[in-house]
C-alpha positions in Angstrom: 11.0 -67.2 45.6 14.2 -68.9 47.1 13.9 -72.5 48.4 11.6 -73.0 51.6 13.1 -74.1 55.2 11.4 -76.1 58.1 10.5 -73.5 60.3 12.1 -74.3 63.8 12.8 -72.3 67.3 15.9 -70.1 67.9 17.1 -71.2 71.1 20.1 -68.3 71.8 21.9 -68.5 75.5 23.9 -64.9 76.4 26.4 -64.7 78.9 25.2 -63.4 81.8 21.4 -62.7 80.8 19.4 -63.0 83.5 15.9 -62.8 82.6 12.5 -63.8 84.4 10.1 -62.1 82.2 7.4 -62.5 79.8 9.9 -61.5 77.2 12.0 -64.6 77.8 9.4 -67.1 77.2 9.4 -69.3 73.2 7.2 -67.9 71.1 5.6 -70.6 68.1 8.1 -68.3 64.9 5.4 -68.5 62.1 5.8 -65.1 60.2 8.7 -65.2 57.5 10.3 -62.0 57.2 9.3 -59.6 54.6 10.8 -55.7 53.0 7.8 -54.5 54.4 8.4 -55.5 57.8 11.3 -53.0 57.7 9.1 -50.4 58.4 7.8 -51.8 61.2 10.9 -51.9 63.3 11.2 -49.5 65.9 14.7 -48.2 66.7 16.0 -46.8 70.4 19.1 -44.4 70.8 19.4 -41.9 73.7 18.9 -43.7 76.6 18.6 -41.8 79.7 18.6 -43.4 83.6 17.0 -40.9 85.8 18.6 -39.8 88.5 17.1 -41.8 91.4 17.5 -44.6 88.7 13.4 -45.3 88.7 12.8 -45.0 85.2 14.4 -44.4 82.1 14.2 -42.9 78.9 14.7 -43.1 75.1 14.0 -41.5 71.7 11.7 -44.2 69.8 12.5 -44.3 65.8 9.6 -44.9 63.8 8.8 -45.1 60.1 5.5 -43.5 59.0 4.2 -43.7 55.4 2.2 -40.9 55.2 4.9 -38.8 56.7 7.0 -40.7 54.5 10.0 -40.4 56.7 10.7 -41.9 59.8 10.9 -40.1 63.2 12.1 -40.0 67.1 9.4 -40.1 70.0 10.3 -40.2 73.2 9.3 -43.1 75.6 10.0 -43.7 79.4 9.9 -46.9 81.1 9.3 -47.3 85.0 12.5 -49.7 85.9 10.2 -51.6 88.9 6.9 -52.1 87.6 8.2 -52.0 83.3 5.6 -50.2 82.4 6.4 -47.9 79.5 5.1 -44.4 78.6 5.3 -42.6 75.5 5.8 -38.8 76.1 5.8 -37.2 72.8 3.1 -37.3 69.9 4.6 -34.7 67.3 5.8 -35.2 63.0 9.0 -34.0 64.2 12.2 -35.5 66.1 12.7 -35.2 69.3 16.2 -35.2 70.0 18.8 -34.7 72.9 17.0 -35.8 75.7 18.2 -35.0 79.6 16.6 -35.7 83.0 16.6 -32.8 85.6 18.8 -33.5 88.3 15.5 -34.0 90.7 14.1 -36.0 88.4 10.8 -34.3 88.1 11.8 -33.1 84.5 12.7 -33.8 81.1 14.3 -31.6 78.5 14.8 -32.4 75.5 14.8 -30.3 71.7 12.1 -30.4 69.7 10.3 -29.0 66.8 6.6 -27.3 66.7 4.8 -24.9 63.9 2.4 -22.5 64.6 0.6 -20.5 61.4 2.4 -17.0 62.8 5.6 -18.7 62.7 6.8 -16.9 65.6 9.6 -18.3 67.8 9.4 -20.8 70.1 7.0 -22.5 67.2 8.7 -21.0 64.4 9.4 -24.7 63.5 13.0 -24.6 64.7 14.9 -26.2 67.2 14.1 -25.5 70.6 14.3 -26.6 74.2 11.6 -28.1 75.7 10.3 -29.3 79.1 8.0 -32.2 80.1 7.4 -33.7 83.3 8.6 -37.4 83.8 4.9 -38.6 84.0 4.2 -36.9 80.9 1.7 -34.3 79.9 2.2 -30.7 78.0 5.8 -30.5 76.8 6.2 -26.4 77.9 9.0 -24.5 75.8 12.0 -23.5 77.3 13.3 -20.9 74.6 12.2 -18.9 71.7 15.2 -18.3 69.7 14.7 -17.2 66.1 17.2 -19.3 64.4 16.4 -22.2 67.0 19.0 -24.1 69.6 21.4 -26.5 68.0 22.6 -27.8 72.0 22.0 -27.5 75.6 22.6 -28.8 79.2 21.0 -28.6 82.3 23.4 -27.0 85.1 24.1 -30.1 87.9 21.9 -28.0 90.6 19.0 -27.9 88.1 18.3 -23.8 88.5 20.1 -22.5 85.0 19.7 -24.2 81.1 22.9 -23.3 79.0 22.4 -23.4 74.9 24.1 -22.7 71.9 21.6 -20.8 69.0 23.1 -19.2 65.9 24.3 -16.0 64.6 25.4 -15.2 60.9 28.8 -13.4 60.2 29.4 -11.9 57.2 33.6 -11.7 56.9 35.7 -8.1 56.3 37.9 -8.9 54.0 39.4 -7.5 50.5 36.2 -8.7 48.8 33.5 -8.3 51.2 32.2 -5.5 49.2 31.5 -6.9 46.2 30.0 -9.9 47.8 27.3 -7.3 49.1 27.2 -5.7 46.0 26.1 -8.8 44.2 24.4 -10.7 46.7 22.6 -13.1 44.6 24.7 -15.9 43.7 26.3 -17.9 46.5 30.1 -17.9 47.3 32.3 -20.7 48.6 33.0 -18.6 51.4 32.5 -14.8 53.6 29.8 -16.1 55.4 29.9 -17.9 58.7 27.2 -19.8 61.2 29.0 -18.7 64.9 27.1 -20.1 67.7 26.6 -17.8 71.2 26.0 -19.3 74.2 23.3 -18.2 76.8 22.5 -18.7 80.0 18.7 -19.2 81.7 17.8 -18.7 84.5 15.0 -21.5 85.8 13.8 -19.6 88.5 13.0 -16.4 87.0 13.2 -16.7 83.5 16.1 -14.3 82.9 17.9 -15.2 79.8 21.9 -13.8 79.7 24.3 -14.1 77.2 27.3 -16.0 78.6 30.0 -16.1 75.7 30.2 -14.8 72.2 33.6 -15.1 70.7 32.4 -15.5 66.9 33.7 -18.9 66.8 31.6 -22.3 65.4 31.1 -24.5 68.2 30.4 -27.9 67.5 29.9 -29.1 71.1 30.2 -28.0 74.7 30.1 -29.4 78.3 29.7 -26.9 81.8 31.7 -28.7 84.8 29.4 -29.2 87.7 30.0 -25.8 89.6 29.8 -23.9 86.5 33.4 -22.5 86.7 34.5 -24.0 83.0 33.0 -24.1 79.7 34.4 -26.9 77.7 34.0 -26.0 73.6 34.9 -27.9 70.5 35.3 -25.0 68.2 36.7 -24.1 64.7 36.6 -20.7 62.7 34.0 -21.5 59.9 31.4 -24.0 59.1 33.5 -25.9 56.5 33.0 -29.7 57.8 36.8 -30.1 56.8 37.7 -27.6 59.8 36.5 -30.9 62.0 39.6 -32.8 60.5 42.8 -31.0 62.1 41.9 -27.4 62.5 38.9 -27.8 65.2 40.3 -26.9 69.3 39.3 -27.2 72.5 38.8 -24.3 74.4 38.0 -23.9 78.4 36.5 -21.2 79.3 37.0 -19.5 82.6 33.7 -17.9 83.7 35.0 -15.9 86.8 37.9 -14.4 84.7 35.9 -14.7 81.7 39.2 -15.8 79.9 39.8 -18.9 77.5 42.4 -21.1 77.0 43.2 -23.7 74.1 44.3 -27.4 75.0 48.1 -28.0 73.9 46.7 -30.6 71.1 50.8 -31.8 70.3 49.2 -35.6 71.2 46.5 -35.3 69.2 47.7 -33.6 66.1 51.4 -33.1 65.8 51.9 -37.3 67.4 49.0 -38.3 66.0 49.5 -40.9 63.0 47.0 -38.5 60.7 46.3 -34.6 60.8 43.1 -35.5 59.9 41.4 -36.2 63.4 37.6 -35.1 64.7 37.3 -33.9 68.1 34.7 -35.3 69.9 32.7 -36.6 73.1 33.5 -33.3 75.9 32.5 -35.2 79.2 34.2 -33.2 82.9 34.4 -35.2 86.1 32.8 -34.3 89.3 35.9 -32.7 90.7 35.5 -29.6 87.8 38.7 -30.3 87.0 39.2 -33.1 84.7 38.1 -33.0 81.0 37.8 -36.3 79.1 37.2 -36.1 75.5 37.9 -38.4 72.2 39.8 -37.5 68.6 38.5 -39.6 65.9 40.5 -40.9 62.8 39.3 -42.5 59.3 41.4 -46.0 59.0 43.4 -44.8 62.1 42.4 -46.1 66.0 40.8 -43.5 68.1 42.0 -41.7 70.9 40.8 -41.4 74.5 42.0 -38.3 76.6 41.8 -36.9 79.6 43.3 -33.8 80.5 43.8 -32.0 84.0 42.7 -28.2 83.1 43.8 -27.1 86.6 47.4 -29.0 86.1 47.6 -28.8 82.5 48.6 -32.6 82.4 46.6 -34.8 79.6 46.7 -38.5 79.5 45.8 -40.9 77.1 43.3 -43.8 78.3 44.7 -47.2 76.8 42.6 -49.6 75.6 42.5 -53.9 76.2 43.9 -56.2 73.5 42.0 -55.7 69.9 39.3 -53.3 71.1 38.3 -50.1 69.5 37.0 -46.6 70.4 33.0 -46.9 69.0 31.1 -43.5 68.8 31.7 -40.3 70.7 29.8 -41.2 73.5 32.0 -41.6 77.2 31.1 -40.6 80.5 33.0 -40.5 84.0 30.8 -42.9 86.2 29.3 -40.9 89.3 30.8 -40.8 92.6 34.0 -42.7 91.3 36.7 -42.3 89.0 36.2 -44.5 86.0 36.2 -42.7 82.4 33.4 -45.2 80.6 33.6 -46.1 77.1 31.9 -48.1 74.4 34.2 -50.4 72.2 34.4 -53.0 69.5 35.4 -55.8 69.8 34.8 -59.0 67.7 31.6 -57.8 66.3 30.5 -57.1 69.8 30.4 -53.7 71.1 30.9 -53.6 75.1 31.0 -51.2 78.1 34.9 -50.6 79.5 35.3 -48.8 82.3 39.0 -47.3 83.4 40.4 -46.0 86.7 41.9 -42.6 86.5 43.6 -41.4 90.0 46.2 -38.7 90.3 47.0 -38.5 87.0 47.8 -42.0 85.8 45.5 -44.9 84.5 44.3 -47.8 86.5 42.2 -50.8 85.8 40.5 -51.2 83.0 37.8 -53.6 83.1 34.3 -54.8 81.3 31.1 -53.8 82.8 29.1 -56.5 81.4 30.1 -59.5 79.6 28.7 -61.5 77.3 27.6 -61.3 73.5 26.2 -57.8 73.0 26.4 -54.7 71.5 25.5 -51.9 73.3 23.7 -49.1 71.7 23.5 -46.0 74.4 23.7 -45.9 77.8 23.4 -44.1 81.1 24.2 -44.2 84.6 22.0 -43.3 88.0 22.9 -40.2 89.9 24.9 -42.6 92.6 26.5 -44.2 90.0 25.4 -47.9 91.3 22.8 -48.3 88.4 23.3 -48.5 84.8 20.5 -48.2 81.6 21.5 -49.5 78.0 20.3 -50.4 74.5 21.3 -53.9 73.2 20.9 -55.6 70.2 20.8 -59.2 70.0 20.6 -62.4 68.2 16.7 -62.8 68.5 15.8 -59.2 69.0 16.6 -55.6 68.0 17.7 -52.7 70.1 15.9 -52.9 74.1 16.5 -51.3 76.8 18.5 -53.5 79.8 19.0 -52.1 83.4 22.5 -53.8 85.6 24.2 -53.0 87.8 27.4 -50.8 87.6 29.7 -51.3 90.0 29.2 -55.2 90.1 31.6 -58.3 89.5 27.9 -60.5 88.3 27.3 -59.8 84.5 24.1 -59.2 85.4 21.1 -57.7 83.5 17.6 -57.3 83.3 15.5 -56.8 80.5 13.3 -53.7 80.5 10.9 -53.5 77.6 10.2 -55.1 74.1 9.5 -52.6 71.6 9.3 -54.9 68.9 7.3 -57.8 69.9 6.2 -58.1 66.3 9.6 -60.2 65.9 8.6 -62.9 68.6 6.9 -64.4 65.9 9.6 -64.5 62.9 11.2 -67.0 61.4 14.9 -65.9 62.4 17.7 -66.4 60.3 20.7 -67.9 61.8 23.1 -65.8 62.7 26.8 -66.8 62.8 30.6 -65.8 63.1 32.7 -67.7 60.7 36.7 -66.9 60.3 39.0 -67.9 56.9 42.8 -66.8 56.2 43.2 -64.2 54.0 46.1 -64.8 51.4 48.6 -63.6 53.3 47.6 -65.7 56.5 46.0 -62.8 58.4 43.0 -64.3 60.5 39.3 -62.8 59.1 35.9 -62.9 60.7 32.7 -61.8 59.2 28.9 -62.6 60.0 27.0 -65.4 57.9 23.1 -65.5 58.2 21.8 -68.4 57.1 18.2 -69.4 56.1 16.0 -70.6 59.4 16.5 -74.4 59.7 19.1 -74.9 56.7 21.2 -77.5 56.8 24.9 -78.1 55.2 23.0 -81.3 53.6 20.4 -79.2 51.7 23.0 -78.1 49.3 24.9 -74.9 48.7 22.9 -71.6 48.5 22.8 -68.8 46.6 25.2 -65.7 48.3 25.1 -62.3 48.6 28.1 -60.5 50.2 26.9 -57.8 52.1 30.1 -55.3 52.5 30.1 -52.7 55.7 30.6 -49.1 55.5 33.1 -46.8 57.2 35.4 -48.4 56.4 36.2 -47.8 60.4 33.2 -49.6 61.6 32.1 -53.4 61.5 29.3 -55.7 61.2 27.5 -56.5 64.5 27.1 -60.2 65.8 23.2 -59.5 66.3 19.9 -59.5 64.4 19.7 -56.9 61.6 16.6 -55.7 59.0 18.4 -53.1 57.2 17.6 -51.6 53.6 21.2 -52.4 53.1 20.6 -55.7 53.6 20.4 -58.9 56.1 17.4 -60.7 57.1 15.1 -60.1 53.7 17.8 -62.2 51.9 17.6 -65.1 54.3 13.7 -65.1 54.4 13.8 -66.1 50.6 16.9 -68.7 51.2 19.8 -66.3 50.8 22.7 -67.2 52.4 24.7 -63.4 53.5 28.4 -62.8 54.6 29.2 -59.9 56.1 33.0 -59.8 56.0 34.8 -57.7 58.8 37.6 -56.8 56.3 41.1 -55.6 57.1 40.1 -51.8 58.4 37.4 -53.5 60.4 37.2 -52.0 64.1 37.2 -54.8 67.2 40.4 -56.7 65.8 43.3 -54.6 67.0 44.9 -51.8 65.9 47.1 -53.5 63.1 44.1 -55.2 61.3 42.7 -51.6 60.9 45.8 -50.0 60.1 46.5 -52.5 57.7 43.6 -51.4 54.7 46.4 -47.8 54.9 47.7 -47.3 51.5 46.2 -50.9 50.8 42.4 -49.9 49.2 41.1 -51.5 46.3 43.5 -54.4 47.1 43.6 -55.8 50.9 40.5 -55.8 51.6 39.3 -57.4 48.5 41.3 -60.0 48.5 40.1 -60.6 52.4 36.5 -60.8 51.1 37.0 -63.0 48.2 39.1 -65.3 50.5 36.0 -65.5 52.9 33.7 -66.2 49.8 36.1 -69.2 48.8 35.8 -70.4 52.0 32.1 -70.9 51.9 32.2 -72.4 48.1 34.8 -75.0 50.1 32.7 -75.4 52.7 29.9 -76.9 50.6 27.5 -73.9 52.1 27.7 -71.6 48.9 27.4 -71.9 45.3 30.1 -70.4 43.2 27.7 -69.4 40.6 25.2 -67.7 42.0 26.4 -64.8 44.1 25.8 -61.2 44.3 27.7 -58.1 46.0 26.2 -55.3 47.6 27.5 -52.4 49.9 26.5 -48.6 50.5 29.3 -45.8 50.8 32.5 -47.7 51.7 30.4 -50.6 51.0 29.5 -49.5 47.8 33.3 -48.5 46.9 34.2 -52.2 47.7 31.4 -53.2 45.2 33.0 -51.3 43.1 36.2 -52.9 43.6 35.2 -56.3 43.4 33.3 -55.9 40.2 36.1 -54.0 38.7 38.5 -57.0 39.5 36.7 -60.5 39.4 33.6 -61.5 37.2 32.6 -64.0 39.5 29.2 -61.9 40.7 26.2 -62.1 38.9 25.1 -59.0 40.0 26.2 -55.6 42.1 24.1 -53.1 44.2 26.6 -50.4 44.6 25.3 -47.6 46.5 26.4 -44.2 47.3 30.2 -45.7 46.0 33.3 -44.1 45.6 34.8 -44.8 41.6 37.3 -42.6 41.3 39.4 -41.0 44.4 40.9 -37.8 42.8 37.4 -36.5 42.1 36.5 -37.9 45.9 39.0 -35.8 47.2 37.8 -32.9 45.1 34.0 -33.2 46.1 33.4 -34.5 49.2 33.1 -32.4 52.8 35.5 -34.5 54.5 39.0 -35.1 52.2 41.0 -36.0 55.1 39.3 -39.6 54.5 40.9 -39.8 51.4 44.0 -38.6 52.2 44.3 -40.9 55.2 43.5 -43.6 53.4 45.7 -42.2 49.9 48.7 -41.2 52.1 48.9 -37.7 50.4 47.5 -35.6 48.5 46.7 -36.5 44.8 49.8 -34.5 43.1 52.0 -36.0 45.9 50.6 -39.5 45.6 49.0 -39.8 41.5 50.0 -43.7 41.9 48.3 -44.2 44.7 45.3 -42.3 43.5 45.2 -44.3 40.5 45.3 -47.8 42.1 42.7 -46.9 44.8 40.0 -46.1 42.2 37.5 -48.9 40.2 37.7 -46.4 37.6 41.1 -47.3 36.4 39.9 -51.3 35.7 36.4 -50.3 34.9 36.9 -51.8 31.3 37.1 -55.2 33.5 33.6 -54.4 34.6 31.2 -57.5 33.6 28.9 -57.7 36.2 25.1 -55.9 35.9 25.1 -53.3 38.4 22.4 -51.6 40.3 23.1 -48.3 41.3 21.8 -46.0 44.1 22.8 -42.7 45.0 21.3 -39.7 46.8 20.7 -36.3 44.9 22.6 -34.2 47.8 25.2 -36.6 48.8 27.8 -34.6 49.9 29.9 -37.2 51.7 29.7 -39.3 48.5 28.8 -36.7 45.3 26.7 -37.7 42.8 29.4 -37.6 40.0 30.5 -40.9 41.3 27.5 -43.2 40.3 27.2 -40.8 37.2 30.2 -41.9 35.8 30.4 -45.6 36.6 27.1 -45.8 34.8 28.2 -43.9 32.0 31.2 -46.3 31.8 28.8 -49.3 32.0 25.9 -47.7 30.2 27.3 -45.9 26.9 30.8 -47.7 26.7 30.8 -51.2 28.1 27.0 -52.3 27.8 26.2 -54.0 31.1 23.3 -54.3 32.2 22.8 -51.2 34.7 20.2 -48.6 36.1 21.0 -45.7 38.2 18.6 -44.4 40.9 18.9 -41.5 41.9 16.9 -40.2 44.6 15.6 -36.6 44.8 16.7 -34.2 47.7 18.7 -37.3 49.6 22.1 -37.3 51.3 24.5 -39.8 52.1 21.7 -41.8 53.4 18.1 -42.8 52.3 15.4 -40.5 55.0 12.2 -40.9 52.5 9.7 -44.4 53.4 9.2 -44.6 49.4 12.9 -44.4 48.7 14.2 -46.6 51.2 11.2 -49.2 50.2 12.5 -48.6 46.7 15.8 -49.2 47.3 14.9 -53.0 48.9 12.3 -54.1 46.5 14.9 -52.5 43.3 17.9 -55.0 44.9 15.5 -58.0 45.8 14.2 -58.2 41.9 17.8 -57.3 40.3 19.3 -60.3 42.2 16.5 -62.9 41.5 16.6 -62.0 37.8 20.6 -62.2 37.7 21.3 -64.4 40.0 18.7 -67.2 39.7 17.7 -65.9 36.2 14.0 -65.2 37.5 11.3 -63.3 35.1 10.7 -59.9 35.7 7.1 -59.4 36.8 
């Protein structure tokens, strides 16, 4: 066990929070945190504000240990009285939830097996309906291959959905392919996805568009004129990075047009973009979407289908495009937006009128980061998620249109944590060597004090790399608050490639992996040895996919770790580019391909110094990773294992992905990097 803290209160003051409930109110913090409280958290995502702006909704993540998984319920809240509902009681996600446009309904996808296995309970995706006060969810459709999306039409009488067909391709060798159908090819066979149209009031299901194309998203304006689609021609994920379009469809001429994408593509600084976010303003006419870039800023458009103009939203000082999700604000013209910024992630808001870009400003200030959110029918009101320094994700209700950063706190799904010891929680900034200001988030043991001596470290490293630590309370099996419980202290470093810190510090890590960044994280590390608040020679490293590359890196350049969790990490970038399902990433980051760039290539992979490799190394990798392949951890412990003899144990864990979906695995995971530190680190026996 690490060194015990005085226990004291966390006294945390937000700009702007308003709040006069229960939820509010000090709570005596007796419980120290433990891995198995993990699995207690409950996440939100999906937040939906009903029209009338009443109540609100959200899908509820929960892990279950007999299920061994963990999985979305969803849960309404009444937004007077905060009394919450859960709605859903199944072993399977619900997903995609959407209120009616009278409110008197829900929609959502969901899951459910009967023993004939007959569609709608065929156990496949389909749409379901449940009314707002809950009840019998009733099912919408019964497709065979089930419904990957759907919307509601604005006047509530029609349900549009995508469901899936199989095309089998016609060319030179398609007949030998059906000859010998039993092994699989690498390509000749396609997923397209139709689109139907249902009728609410009589039940009268039409198809609406089936071009054979893969449609990854799509939005219907609000009189049902155009069909917004993000398509490409297969189901390769690489056809997301430069080859997808976006297509309008005409429904009265029944015609289709493609976007000019020159600013997208052709001006874009990569040809590796991912189009995403469809999202048409109440005048049917205007189309706001986003493009996506690894180690490139984002890009917010909007284009005028009717006047085939397109202009691109520009963003305040330092902030970054965060996920896909952007709405126009009812009955006004603002295109909203979540961004980064600083380890925060805030609501903007920006005027669009004739064409040209107003004012841009911040819907609520203050230190959060905003999960989802949603806005009334009127547009006045406004639902979101935030996570902060003494509590995880909740839902908050504001106003929208107000100058008072405002908000109200709507429910406490984890009230568990109202009696933990929290860890303190931080932003601390160093110079890396060549003078470039770095932040990153510490979390200190509860009550420490600079005079109790320097702590053990671990540096918890971020993946992405186009994403950042958040300033806000985090139990992940990647790290955070178990650490801190046993008197831990944990950087997070915001490296160079970071989002929130403006578009140079991201474009920065270009052409620079495997050397700016790491020399940004080390100078952090020195800074806290300097400080007095870390001790040089006990410190650990740990990261998962980007995260576990830099692990990687660092080991593979300094011996100053004791010990290294890398997980799902890249180790050599020629086989990366050869593996994985999305290869732009490496060329973005590579600047070519490998035979136009081997130098690069070389530099950029741990593999080439892994003879410098000292440090005993955990490492965790999924069976089915695709984003990451297994190869990778298969080789670095080969190199550590057979030729270098450090200390190492690869994990692998059966039937996973990039990420860790299994309760046992995930608890395996913790408990495997809590024991391999305290024995390294602080040379503690193994039970």
């Amino acid at each position: 066990m690490g060194k015990a803290y005085p226990t004291f209160k966390l006294a945390v003051i937000t700009a702007g929070l308003l709040l006069t409930t229960s939820y509010s109110m000090a709570s005596d913090r007796n419980h120290q945190i433990t891995t198995d409280d993990f699995f207690d958290i409950g996440g939100m995502s999906s937040v939906q504000l009903s029209p009338d702006g009443k109540r609100a909704l959200w899908l509820e993540s929960r892990w279950d240990k007999e299920l061994d998984k963990s999985q979305k319920d969803l849960w309404a809240v009444n937004t007077k009285t905060r009394q919450t509902t859960r709605l859903t009681f199944t072993n399977e996600s619900e997903s995609s939830p959407q209120w009616s446009p009278d409110g008197a309904y829900i929609y959502y996808l969901g899951k459910i097996s009967h023993e004939d296995k007959k569609a709608p309970f065929n156990g496949k995706k389909q749409v379901f309906r449940i009314s707002h006060n809950g009840g019998e969810a009733v099912p919408m459709t019964k497709e065979v291959e089930g419904v990957s999306a759907f919307s509601v039409s604005s006047d509530g009488n029609s349900l549009y959905f995508l469901t899936s067909k199989t095309i089998k391709d016609k060319d030179l060798w398609a007949g030998m392919r059906a000859s010998h159908d039993k092994p699989e090819y690498a390509h000749g066979e396609r997923k397209t996805n139709p689109l139907y149209k249902l009728d609410l009031q009589h039940f009268k299901q039409q198809l609406l568009l089936d071009d054979d194309k893969v449609v990854w998203q799509f939005s219907i304006n609000s009189d049902g004129s155009k069909i917004a689609r993000i398509t490409t021609s297969d189901n390769e994920l690489v056809n997301l990075e430069g080859w997808s379009d976006i297509e309008i469809y005409d429904t009265k001429s029944k015609t289709s047009k493609v976007l000019e994408d020159t600013a997208w593509r052709k001006q874009a600084p990569s040809a590796y973009g991912w189009l995403l976010g469809l999202d048409w303003h109440s005048d049917n006419q205007q189309l706001a979407f986003r493009i996506d870039f690894d180690g490139h800023p984002g890009k917010l458009f909007v284009s005028n289908t009717e006047k085939d103009s397109l202009l691109e939203i520009t963003r305040p000082d330092d902030v970054t495009l965060s996920s896909a999700n952007i709405q126009w604000r009812p009955n006004s013209d603002e295109i909203c937006y979540r961004g980064a910024d600083h380890a925060r992630v805030k609501l903007f808001c920006s005027e669009v009128e004739d064409g040209e870009q107003g004012d841009t400003r911040t819907v609520i200030k203050g230190d959060l980061v905003i999960g989802s959110y949603s806005f009334s029918h009127n547009g006045k009101k406004l639902a979101f998620s935030h996570n902060g320094l003494d509590h995880f994700y909740d839902l908050f209700i504001a106003d929208a249109d107000s100058k008072r950063s405002k908000y109200k706190r709507m429910t406490n799904i984890n009230p568990q944590v109202d009696s933990w010891i929290l860890p303190q929680i931080q932003i601390v900034k160093w110079q890396a060597p060549d003078g470039t200001n770095v932040e990153g988030i510490l979390d200190l043991p509860a009550g420490y004090k600079k005079k109790d001596g320097p702590l053990p470290l671990i540096v918890q490293i971020h993946g992405g790399p186009t994403s950042a630590t958040p300033y806000a309370l985090q139990h992940r099996s990647y790290g955070r608050s178990t650490f801190t419980a046993k008197g831990w202290a944990l950087l997070s470093p915001n490296y160079r490639g970071s989002t929130g810190y403006g578009d140079k510090f991201l474009t920065d890590l270009v052409g620079k992996e495997h050397d700016i960044e790491v020399k940004d994280i080390m100078a952090g590390v020195d800074q806290l040895i300097t400080d007095g608040i870390v001790d040089g020679d006990k410190m650990a490293v740990m990261g998962w996919s980007n995260g576990g590359y830099l692990t990687n890196a660092i080991i593979s350049t300094n011996t100053r770790f004791k010990a290294a969790s890398s997980g799902a990490g890249v180790f050599d970038q020629r086989l990366q580019w050869m593996l994985e399902d999305t290869p732009g990433h490496v060329v973005n980051f590579m600047e070519g391909l490998p035979w136009e760039k081997p130098d690069a290539y070389t530099h950029g992979s741990s593999l080439t110094y892994a003879d410098k490799i000292k440090t005993p190394t955990l490492i965790h990798i999924g069976e089915n990773d695709q984003r990451v392949p297994a190869g990778h951890a298969q080789g670095l412990y080969r190199a550590l294992k057979h030729y270098l003899n450090v200390p190492v144990e690869l994990i692998v864990y059966p039937g996973e992905g990039h990420g860790l979906s299994k309760y046992q695995h995930r608890k395996a995971k913790m408990e495997w990097d809590q024991k391999w530190f305290e024995h390294y680190v602080l040379n503690q026996a193994i039970d």
